[in-house]
N, C-alpha and C positions, 0 to 999 in steps of 0.2 A: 751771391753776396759780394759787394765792392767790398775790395782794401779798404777802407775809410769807416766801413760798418765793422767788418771781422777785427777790428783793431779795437775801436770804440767798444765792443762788447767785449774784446776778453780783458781788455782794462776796467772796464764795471764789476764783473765778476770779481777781479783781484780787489776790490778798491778796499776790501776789508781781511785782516789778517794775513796770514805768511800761504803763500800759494801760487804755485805757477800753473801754465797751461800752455800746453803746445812743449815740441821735444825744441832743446838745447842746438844750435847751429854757430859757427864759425863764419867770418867774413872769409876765411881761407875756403870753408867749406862753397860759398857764393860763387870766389873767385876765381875757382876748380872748374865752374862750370863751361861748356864752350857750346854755340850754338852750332845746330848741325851734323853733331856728335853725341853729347848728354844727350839721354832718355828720360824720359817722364820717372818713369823707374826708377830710373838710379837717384836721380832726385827724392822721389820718397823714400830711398835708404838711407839717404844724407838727413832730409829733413822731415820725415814722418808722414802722416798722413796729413795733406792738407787741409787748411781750415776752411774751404771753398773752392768750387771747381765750377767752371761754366763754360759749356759747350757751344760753337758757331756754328750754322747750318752749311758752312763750309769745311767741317771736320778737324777746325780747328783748338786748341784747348787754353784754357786762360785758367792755373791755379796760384792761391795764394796758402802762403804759411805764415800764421803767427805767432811769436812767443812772449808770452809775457811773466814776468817773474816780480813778486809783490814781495820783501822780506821785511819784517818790522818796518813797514809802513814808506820802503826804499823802492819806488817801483820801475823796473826796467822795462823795455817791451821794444821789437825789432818783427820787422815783417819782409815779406818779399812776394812778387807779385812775377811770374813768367808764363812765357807762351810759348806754344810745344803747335808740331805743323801735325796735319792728319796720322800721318806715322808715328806718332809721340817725341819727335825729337825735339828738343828747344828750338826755339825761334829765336827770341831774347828775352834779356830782365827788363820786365816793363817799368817795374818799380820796385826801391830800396827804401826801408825806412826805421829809422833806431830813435829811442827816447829814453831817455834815465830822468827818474826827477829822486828827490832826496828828501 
């Protein structure tokens, strides 16, 4: 599933009511990370279980986390997109992305 879909769809789900989806994350938490170092692992201790995972016939890995939080009609929503080498170590953050509307 692209970043661009996993996003669009947990913002649909939230569009109505008080409800979030996907675990709670920190910019600090992002920027802990280091590539060559972080595991795939300790990533989903930080950020839960991802909202999509896809595999390269290269053994490479591409997951994304999304969180979106919908409060009286306030909706937040923040994602991140990394890639992890055969071993599961980070490669890099492919992609950051944050949105609040009111």
């Amino acid at each position: 599933m692209h970043f661009q879909t996993a996003f669009v769809l947990a913002a649909t789900i939230l569009a109505t009511g008080c409800a979030s989806v996907g675990k709670d994350y920190t910019k600090a938490d992002i920027d802990s990370m280091q590539p060559g170092v972080t595991t795939f692992q300790q990533v989903q201790e930080k950020l839960g279980k991802p909202t999509s995972v896809n595999y390269s016939a290269d053994g490479r890995t591409a997951a994304t986390w999304v969180r979106v939080s919908n409060v009286m009609g306030s909706v937040s929503s923040k994602g991140v997109s990394i890639l992890f080498d055969k071993e599961g170590k980070m490669i890099r953050i492919a992609n950051k992305q944050e949105m609040n509307t009111n």
